[in-house]
N, C-alpha and C positions, 0 to 999 in steps of 0.2 A: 878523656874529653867529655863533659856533662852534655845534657841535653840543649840545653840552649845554646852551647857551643857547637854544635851539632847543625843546628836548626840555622843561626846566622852565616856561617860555611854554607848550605846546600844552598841559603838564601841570595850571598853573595853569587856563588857558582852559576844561579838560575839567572840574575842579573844580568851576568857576565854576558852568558851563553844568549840572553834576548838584546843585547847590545851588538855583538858580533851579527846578528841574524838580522837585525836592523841596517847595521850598514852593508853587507853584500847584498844587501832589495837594493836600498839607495844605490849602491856605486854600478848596481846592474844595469839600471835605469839612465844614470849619469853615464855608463859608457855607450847605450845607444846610441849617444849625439857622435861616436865612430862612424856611422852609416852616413851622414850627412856628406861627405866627399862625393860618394857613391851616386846620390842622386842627385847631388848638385853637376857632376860630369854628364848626368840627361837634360838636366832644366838646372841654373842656377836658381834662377829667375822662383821656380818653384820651391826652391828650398829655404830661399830668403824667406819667401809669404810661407811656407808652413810653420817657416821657427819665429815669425811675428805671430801669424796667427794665436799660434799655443801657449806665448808668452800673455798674449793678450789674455784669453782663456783661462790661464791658469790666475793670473794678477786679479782677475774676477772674480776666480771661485776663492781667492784669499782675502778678498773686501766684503765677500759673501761671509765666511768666515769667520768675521771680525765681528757681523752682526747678527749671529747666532744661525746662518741657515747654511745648506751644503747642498754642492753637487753629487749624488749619490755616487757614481764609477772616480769621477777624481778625488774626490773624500774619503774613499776607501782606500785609495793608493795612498795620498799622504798622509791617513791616519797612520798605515803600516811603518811610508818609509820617514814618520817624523823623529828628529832626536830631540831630548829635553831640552835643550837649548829653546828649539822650533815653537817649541808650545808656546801659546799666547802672544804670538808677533806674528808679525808678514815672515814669512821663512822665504828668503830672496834669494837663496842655493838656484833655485829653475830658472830665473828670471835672469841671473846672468850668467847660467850657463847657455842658454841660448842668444844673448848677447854676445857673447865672449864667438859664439860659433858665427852668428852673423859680422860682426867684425872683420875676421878672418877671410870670408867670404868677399867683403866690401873693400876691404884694404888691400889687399895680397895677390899675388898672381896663383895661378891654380895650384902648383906643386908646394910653395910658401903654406898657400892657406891649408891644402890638407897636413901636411907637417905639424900646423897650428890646433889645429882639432883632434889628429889624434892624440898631440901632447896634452888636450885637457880630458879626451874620452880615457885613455889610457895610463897616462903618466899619472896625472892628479889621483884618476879611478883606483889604481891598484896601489898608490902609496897609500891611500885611506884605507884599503883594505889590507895591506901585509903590517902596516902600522898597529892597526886595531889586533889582528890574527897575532902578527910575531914578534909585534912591536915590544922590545926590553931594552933598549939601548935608548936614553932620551937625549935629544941633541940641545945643547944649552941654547935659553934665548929664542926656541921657536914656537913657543908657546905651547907643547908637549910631542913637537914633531920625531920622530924614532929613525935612528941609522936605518932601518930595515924596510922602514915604510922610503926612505929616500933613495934607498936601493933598487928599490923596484920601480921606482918613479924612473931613475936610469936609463934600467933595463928594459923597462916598456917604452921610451922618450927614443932610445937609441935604437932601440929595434923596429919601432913602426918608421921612423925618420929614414932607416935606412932600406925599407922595401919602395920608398918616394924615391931617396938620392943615388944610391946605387955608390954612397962614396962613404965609405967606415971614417973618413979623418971627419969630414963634414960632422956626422950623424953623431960623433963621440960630443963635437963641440955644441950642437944642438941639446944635446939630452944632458952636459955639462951646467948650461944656463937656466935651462929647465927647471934640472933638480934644484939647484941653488934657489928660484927664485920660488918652487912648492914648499921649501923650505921658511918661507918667512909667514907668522901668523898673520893670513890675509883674510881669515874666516872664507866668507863667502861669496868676496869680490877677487878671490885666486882663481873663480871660473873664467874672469873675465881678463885679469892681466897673464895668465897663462897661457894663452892660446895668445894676446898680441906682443909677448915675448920671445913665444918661440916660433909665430911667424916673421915678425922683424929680424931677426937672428939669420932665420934659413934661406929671409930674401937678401939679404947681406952676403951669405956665402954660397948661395946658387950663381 
């Protein structure tokens, strides 16, 4: 192997390896919105207003963005957790992820809606990352979705589903509809039909 062959290999690998480290920031950050059951069982009422608040906030600092200025603590985060896609647009990934959470919230009775948001902190979260990680099996027609990333969409869909229902048939058929529906290329508006998918679902069979 010559030199230059050499050099595009480590170049590729270096790539690689800031692509993966990119998205475990992002999907770290994306499975926060997990906690939001948590404090919405103290204050609904509060959790609503902090995930408007921060939606507002952030849709600021991206119109800020747009005309050359930045918030220095939010601008450092989404400089890190930006992908090339991101660059040079409104990046709407936050904007309905906390849609998709307040929804949930709005729509749903209390066990529904957590079921709803751990399937988009969780489900969504970790198929993006076992996809990106272990992802080699490409599932046709979903726009590069991976067996392996939809596996774990499953396994986390079904497992958080079932510390809410306490019923394995339930929680299989939850995390069934789930994965099918993280499975279609939705880009960035899967934050948002994710969580009112698999809250419809869970109020259907609670």
């Amino acid at each position: 192997m010559n030199q230059i062959a050499i050099s595009t290999t480590v170049k590729e690998f270096t790539a690689g390896l800031d692509e993966i480290r990119t998205e475990l920031f992002r999907k770290t950050i994306h499975m926060l919105i997990g906690l939001v059951p948590l404090l919405a069982g103290f204050d609904r009422g509060l959790a609503l207003a902090l995930l408007g608040g921060g939606t507002i906030i952030y849709a600021w600092s991206e119109l800020l963005r747009a005309q050359g200025y930045s918030l220095a603590f939010i601008s450092g985060i989404k400089e890190f957790a930006f992908r090339e896609r991101d660059r040079g647009r409104f990046a709407g990934g936050p904007v309905t992820l906390a849609l998709g959470a307040m929804a949930a919230l709005l729509f749903y009775p209390e066990n529904a809606a957590k079921i709803a948001i751990y399937a988009l902190a969780f489900g969504d979260g970790l198929a993006s990352v076992a996809g990106k990680v272990f992802g080699s099996i490409k599932i046709p027609f979903t726009g590069g979705k991976t067996f392996e990333g939809s596996f774990a969409c499953f396994l986390a869909v079904y497992i958080s589903s079932l510390t809410v229902t306490g019923n394995s048939r339930v929680s299989i058929s939850i995390a069934a509809v789930v994965t099918v529906t993280e499975a279609f290329p939705l880009g960035d508006y899967d934050n948002f039909i994710i969580p009112i998918t698999a809250g419809y679902t869970a109020m259907i069979l609670l």
